[in-house]
Structure formats: C-alpha cells, structure tokens
KOLGU-4560 file (N, C-alpha, C; in nm, 3 decimals, padded with zeros to 5 digits):
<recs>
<n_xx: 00.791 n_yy: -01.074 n_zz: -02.162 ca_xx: 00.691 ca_yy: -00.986 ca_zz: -02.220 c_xx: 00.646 c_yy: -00.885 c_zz: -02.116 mol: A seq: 1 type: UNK>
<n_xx: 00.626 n_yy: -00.738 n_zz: -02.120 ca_xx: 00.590 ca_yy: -00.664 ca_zz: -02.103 c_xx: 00.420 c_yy: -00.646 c_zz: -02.128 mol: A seq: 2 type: UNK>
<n_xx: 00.364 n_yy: -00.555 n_zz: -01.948 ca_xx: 00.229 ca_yy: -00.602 ca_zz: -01.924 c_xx: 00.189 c_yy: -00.453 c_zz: -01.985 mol: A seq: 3 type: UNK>
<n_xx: 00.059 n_yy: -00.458 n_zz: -02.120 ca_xx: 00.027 ca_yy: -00.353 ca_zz: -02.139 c_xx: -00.105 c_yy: -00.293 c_zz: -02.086 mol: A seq: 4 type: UNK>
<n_xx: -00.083 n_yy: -00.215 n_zz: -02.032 ca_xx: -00.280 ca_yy: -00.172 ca_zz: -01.959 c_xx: -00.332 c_yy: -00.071 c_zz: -02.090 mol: A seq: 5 type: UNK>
<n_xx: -00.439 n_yy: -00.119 n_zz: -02.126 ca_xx: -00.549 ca_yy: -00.088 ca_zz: -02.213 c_xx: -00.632 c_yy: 00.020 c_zz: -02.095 mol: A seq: 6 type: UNK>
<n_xx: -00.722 n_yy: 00.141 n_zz: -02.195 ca_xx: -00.851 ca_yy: 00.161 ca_zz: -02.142 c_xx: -00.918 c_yy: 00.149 c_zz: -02.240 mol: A seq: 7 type: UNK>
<n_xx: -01.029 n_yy: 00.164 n_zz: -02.271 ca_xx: -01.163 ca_yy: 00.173 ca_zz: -02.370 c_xx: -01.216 c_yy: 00.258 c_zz: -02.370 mol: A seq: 8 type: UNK>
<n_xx: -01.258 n_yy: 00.329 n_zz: -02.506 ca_xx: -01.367 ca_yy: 00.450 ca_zz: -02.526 c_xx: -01.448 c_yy: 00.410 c_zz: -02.586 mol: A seq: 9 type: UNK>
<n_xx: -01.600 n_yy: 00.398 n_zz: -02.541 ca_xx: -01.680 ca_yy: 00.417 ca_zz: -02.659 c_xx: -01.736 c_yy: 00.496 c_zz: -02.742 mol: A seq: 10 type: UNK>
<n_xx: -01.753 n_yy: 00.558 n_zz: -02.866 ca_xx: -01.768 ca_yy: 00.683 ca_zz: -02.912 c_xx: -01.904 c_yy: 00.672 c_zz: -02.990 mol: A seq: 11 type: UNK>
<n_xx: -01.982 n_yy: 00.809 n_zz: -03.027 ca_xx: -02.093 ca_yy: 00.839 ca_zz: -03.107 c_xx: -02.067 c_yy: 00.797 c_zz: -03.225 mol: A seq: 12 type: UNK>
<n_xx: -01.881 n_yy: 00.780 n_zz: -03.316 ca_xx: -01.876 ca_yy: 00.744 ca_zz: -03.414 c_xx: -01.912 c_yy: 00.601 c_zz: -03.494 mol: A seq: 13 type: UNK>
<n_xx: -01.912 n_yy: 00.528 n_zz: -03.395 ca_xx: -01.998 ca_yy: 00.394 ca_zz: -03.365 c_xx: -01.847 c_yy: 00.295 c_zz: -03.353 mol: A seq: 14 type: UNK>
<n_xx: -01.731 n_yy: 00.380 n_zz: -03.289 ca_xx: -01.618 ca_yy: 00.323 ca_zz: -03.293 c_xx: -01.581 c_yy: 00.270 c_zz: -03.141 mol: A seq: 15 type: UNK>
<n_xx: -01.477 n_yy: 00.222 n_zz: -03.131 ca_xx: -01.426 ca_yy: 00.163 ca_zz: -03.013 c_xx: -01.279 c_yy: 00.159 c_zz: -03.021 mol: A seq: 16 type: UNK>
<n_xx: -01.206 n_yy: 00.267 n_zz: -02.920 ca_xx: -01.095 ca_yy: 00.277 ca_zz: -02.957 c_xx: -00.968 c_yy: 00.193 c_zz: -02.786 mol: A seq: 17 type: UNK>
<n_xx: -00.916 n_yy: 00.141 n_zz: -02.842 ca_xx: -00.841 ca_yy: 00.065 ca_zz: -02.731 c_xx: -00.655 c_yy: 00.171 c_zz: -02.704 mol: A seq: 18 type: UNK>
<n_xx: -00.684 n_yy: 00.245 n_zz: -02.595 ca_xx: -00.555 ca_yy: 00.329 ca_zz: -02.535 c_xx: -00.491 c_yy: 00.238 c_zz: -02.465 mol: A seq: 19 type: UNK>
<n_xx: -00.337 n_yy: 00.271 n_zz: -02.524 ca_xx: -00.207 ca_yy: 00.231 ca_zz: -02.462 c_xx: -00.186 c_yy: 00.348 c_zz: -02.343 mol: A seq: 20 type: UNK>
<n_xx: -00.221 n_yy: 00.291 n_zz: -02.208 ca_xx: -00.244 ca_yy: 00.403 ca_zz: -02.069 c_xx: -00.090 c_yy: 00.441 c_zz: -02.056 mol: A seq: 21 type: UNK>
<n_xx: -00.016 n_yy: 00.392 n_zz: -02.079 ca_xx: 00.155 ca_yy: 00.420 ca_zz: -02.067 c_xx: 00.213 c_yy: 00.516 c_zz: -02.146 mol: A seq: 22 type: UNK>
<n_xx: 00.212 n_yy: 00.514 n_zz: -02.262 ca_xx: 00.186 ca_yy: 00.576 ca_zz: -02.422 c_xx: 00.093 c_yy: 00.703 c_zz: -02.434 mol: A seq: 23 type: UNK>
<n_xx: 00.005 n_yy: 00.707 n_zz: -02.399 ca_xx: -00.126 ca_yy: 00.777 ca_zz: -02.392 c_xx: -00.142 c_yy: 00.773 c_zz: -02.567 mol: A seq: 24 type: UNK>
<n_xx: -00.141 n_yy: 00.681 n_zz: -02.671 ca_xx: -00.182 ca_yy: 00.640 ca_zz: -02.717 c_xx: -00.295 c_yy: 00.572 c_zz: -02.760 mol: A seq: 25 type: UNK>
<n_xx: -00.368 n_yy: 00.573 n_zz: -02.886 ca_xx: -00.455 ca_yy: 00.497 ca_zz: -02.931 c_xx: -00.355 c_yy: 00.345 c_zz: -02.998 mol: A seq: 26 type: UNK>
<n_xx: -00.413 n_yy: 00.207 n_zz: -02.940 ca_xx: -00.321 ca_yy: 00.123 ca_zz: -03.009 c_xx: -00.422 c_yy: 00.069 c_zz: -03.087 mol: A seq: 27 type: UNK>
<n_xx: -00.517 n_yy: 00.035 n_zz: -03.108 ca_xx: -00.625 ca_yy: 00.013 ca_zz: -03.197 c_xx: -00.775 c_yy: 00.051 c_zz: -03.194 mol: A seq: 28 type: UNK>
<n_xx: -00.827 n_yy: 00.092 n_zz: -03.317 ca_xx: -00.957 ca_yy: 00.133 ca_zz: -03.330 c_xx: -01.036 c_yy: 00.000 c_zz: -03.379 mol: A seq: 29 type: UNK>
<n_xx: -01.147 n_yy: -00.030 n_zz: -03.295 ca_xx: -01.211 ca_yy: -00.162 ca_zz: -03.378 c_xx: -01.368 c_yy: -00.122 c_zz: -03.405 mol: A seq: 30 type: UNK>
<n_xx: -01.391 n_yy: -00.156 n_zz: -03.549 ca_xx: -01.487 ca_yy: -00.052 ca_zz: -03.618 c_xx: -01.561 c_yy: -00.220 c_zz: -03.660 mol: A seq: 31 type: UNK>
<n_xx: -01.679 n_yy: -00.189 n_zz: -03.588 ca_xx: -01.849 ca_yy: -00.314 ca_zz: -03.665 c_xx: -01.933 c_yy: -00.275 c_zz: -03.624 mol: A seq: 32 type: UNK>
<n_xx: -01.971 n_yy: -00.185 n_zz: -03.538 ca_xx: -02.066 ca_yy: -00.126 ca_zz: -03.495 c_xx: -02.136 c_yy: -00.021 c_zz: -03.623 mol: A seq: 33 type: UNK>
<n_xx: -02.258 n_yy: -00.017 n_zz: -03.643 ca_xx: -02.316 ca_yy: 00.101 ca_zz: -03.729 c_xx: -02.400 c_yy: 00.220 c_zz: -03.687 mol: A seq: 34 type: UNK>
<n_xx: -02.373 n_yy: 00.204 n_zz: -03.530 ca_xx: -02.449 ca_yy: 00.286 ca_zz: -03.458 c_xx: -02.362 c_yy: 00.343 c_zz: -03.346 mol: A seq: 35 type: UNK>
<n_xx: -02.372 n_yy: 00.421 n_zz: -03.311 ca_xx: -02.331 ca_yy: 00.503 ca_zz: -03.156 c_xx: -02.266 c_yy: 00.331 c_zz: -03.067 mol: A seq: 36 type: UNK>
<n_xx: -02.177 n_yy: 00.355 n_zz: -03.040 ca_xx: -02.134 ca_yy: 00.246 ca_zz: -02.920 c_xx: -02.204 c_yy: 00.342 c_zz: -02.763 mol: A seq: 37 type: UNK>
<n_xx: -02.286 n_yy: 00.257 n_zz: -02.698 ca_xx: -02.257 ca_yy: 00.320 ca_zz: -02.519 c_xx: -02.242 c_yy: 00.237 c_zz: -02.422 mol: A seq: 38 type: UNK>
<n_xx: -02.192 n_yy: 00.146 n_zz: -02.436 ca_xx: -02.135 ca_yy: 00.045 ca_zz: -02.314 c_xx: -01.969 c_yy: -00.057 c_zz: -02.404 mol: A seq: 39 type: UNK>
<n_xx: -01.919 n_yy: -00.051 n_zz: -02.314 ca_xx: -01.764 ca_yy: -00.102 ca_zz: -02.341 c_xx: -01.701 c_yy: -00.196 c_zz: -02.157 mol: A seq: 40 type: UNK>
<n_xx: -01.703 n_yy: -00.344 n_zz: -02.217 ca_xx: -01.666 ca_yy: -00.362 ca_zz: -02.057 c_xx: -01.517 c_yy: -00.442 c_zz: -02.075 mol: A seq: 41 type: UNK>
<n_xx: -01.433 n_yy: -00.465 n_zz: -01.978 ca_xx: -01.330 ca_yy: -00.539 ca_zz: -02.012 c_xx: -01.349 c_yy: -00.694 c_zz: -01.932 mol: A seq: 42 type: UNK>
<n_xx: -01.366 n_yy: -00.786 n_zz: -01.967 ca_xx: -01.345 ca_yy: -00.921 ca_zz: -01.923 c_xx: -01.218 c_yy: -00.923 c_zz: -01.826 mol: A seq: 43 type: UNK>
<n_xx: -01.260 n_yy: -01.008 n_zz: -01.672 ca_xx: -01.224 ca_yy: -01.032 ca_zz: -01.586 c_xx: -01.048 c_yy: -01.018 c_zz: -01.567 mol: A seq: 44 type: UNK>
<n_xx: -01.036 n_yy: -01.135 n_zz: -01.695 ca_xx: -00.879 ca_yy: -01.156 ca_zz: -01.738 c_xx: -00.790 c_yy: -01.056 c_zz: -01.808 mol: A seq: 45 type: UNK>
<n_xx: -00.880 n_yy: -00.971 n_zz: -01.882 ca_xx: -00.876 ca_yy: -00.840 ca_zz: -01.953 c_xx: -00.823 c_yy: -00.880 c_zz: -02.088 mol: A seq: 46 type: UNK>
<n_xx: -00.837 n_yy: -00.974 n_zz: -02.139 ca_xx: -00.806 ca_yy: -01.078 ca_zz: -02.303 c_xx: -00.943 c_yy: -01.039 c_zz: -02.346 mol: A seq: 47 type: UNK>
<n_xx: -01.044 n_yy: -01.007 n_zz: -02.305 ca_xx: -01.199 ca_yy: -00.987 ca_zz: -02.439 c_xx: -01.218 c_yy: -00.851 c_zz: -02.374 mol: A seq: 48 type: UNK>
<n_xx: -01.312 n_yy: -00.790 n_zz: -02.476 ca_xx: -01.383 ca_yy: -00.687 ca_zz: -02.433 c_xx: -01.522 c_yy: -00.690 c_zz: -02.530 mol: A seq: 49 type: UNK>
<n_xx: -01.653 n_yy: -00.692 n_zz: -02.420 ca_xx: -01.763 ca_yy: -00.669 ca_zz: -02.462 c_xx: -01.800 c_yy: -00.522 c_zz: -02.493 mol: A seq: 50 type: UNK>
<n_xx: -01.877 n_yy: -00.519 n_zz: -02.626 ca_xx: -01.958 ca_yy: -00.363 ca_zz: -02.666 c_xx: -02.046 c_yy: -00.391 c_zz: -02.700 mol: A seq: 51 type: UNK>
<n_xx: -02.173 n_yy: -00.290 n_zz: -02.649 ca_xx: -02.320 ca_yy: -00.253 ca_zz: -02.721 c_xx: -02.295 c_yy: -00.112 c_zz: -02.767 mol: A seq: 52 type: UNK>
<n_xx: -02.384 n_yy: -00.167 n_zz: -02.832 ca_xx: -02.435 ca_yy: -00.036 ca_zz: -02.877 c_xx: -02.598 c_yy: -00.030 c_zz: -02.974 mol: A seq: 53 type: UNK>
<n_xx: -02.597 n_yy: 00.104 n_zz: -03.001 ca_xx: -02.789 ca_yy: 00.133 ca_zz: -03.023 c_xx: -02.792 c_yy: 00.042 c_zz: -03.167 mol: A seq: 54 type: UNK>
<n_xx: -02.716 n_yy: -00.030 n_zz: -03.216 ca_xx: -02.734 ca_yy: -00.115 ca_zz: -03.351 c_xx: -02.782 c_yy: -00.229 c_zz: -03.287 mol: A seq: 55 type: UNK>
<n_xx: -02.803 n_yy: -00.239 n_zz: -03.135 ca_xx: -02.877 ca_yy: -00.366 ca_zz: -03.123 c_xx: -02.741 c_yy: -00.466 c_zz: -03.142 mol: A seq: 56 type: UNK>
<n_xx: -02.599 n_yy: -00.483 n_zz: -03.123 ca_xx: -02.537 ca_yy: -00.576 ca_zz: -03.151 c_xx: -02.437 c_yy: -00.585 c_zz: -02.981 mol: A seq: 57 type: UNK>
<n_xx: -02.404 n_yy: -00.678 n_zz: -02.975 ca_xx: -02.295 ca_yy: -00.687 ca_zz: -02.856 c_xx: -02.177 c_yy: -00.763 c_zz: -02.936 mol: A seq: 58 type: UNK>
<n_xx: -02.102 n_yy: -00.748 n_zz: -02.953 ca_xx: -01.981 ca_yy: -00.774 ca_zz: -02.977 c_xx: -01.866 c_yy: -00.795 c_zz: -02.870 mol: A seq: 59 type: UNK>
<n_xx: -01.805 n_yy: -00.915 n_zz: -02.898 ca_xx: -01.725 ca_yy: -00.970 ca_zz: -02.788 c_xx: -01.589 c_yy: -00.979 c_zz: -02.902 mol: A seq: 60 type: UNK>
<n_xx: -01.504 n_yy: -00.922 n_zz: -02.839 ca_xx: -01.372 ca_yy: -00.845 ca_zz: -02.938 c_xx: -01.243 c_yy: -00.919 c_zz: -02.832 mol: A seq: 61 type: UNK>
<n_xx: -01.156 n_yy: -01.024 n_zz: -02.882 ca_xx: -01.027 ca_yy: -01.071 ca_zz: -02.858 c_xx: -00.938 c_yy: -00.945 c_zz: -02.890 mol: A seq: 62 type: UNK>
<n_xx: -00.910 n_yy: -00.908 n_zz: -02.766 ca_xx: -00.811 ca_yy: -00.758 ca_zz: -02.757 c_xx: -00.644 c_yy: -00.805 c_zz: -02.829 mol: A seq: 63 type: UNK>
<n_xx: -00.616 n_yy: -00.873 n_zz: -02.802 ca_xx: -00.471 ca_yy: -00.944 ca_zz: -02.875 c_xx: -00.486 c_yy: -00.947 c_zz: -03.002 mol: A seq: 64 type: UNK>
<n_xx: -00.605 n_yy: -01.013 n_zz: -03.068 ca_xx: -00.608 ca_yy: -00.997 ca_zz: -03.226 c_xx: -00.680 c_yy: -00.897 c_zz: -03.256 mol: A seq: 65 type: UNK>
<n_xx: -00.765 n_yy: -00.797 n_zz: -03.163 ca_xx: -00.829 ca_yy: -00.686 ca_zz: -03.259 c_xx: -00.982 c_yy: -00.737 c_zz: -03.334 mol: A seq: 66 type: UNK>
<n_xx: -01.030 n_yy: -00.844 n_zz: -03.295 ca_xx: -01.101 ca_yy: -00.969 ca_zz: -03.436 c_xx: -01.232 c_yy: -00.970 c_zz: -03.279 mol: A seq: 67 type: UNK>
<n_xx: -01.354 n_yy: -01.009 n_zz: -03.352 ca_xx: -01.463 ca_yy: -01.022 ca_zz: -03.285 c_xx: -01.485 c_yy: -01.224 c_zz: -03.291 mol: A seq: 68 type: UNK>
<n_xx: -01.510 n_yy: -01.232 n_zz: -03.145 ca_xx: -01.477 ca_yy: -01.394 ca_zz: -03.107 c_xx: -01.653 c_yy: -01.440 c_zz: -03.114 mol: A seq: 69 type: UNK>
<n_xx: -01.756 n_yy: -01.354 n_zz: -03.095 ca_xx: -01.870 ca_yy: -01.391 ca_zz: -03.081 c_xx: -01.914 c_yy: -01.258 c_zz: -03.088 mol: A seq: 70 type: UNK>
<n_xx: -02.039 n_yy: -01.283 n_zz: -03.126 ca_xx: -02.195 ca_yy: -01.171 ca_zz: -03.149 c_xx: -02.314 c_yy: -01.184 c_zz: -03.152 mol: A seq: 71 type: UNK>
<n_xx: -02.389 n_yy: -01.124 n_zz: -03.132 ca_xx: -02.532 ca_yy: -01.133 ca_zz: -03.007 c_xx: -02.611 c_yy: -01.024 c_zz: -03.124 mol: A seq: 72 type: UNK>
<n_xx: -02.742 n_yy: -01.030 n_zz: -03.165 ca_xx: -02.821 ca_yy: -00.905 ca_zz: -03.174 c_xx: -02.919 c_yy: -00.946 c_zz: -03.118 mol: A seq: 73 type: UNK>
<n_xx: -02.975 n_yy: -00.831 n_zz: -03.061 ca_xx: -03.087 ca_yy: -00.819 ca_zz: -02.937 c_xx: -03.246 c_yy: -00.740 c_zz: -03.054 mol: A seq: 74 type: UNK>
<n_xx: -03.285 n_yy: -00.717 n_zz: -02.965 ca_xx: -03.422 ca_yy: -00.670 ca_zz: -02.981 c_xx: -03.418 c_yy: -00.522 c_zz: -02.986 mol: A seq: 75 type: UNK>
<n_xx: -03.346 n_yy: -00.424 n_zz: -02.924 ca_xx: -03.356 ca_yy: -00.312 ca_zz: -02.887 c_xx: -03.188 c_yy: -00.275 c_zz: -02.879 mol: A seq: 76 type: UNK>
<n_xx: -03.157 n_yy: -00.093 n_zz: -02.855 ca_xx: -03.043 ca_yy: -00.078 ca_zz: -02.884 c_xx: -02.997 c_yy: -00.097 c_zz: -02.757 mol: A seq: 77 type: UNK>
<n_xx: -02.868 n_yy: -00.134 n_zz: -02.725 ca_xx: -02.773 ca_yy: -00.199 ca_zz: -02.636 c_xx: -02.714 c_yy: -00.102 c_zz: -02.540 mol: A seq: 78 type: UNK>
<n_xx: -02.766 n_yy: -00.044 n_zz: -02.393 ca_xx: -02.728 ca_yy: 00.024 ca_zz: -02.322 c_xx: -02.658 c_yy: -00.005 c_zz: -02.255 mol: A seq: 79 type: UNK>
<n_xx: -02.611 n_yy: -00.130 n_zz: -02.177 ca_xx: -02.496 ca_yy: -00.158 ca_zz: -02.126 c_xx: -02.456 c_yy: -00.296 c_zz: -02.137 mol: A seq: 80 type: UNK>
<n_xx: -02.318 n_yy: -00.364 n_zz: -02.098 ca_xx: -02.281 ca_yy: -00.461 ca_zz: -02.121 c_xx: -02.203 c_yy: -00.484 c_zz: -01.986 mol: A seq: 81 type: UNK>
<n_xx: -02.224 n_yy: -00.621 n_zz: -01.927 ca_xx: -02.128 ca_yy: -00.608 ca_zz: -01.794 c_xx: -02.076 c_yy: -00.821 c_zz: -01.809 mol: A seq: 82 type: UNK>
<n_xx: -02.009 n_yy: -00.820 n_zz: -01.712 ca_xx: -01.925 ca_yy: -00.948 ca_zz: -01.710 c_xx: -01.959 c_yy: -01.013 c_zz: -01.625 mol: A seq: 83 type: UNK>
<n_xx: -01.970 n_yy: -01.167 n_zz: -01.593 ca_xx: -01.974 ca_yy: -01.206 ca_zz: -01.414 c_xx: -01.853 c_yy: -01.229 c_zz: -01.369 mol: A seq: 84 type: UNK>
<n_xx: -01.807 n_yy: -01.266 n_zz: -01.289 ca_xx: -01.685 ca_yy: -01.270 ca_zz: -01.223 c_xx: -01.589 c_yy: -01.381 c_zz: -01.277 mol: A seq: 85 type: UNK>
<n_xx: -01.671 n_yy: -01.476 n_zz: -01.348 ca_xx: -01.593 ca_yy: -01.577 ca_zz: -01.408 c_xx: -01.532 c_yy: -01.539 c_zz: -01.546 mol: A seq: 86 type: UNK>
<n_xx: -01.574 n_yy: -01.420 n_zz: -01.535 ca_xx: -01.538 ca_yy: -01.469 ca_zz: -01.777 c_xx: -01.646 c_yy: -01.500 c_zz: -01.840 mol: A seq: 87 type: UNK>
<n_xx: -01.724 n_yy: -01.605 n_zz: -01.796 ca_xx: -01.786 ca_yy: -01.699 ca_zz: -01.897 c_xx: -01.952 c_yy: -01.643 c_zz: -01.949 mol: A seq: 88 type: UNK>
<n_xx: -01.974 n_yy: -01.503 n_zz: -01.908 ca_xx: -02.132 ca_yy: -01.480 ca_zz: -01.930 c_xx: -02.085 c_yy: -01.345 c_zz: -01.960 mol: A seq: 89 type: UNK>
<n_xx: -02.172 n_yy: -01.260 n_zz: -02.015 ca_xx: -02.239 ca_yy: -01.116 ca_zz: -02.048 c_xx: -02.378 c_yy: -01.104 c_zz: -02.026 mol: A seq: 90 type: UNK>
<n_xx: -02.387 n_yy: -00.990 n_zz: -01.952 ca_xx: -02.515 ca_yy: -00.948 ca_zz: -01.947 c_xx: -02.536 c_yy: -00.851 c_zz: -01.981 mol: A seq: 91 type: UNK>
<n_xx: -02.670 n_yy: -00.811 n_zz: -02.084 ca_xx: -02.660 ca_yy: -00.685 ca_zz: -02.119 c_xx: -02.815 c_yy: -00.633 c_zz: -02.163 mol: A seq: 92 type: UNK>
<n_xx: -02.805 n_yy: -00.479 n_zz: -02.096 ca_xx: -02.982 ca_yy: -00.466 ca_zz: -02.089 c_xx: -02.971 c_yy: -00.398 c_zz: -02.234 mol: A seq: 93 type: UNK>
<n_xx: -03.124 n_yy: -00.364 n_zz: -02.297 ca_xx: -03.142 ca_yy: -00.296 ca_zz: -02.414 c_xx: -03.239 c_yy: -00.185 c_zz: -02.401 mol: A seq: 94 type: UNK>
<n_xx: -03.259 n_yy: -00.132 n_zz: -02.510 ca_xx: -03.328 ca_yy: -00.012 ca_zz: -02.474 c_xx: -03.540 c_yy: 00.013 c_zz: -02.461 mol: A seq: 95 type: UNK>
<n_xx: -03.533 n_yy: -00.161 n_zz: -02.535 ca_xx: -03.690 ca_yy: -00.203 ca_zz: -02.554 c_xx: -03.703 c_yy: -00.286 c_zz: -02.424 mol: A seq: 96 type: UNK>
<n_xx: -03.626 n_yy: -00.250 n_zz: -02.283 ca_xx: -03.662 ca_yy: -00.281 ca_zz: -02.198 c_xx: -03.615 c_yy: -00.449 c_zz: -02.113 mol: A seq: 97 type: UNK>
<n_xx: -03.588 n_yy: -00.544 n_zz: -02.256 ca_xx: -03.476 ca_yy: -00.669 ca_zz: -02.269 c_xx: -03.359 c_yy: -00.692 c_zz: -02.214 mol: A seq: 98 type: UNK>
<n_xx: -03.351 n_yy: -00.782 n_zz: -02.119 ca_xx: -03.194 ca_yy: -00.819 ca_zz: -02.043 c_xx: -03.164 c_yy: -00.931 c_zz: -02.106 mol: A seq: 99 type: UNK>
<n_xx: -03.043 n_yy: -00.928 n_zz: -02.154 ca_xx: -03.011 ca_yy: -01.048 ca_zz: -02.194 c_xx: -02.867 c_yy: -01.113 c_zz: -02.117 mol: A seq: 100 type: UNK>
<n_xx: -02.880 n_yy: -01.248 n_zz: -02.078 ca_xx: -02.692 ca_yy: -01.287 ca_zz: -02.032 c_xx: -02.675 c_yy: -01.396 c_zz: -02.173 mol: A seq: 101 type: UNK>
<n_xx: -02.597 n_yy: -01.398 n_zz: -02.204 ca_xx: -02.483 ca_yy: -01.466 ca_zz: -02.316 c_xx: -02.378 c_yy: -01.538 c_zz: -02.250 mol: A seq: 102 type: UNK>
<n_xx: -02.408 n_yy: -01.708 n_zz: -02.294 ca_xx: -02.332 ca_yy: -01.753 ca_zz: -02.233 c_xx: -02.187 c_yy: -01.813 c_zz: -02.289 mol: A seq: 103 type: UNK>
<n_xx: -02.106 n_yy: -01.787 n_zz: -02.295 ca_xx: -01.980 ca_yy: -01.774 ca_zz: -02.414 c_xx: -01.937 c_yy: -01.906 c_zz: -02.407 mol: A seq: 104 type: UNK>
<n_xx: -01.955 n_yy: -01.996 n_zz: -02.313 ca_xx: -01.895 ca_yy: -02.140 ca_zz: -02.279 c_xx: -02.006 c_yy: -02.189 c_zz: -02.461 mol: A seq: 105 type: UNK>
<n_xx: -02.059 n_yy: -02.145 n_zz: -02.515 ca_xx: -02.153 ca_yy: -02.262 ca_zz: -02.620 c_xx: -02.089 c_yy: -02.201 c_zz: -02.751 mol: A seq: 106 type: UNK>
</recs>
C-alpha cells in the first residue's frame, strides 16, 4: 500500500475538505458542521482528524472511512482544536471563554 499525505481546509461553508497533496486534489469533503468550521487538527498517527467550529460541535472524523468516531458540543462556538502527543485527548477552547480536553479513551 501506498502512503497518502492528506492536508485539511476548513471553510466558511461549514465544510471540511480532505486534499490528496500528491494529486492536488480534493479526495473527500466531510459535511456535519452547520456553521463556519475554524479549527481542523490532524491526530498524531494522522488516522482521525478533529474540527470545531462556531456550531459549538467538535467532531472527531476517522479519515479512512470519511464517518465521525465521536462528538462533543460545548457551550460556545469552537475556535480551536489541538491533540496531545498521545492520540488519546482533544483540547479545545470556545468562544464563551470555555476550554475543554475530551478524553477519547471513554
């Protein structure tokens, strides 16, 4: 098998589009967001990718299936999303001032 490198966009359309960097391709658009996406992070291993966005949702998206593995709504809209070094947490601040970490091991 052949190694594919992904980047991530997050867009105002409230979309999230995953580029084939080789291709300069779009290889999938993954649409649950109902608001503006502005944070997109890739997990350590680069198999998940976390998104916020101002709908107040974080979404944790299995890049191989395209499919959301877990989801979070917060208090306020979702300004960034980041990883710890293990995989196993998200942290992510909001816009009502709220940090939240998510711990994916539960």
């Amino acid at each position: 098998s052949s190694l594919i490198f992904f980047f991530s966009s997050a867009s105002f359309d409230s979309t999230v589009r995953l580029w084939d960097v080789e291709r300069g391709v779009c290889q999938s658009t993954l649409i649950k967001h109902s608001e503006p996406v502005y944070s997109v992070a890739f997990s350590p291993d680069g198999r998940l990718l976390a998104t916020g966005s101002f709908d107040k949702a974080i979404y944790i998206w299995d890049i191989a299936r395209a499919e959301i593995v877990h989801s979070y709504r917060g208090t306020g809209g979702i300004f960034e999303v980041c990883w710890n070094s293990r995989g196993t947490r998200v942290g992510a601040s909001a816009s009502d001032g709220t940090v939240c970490v998510l711990d994916l091991r539960k």
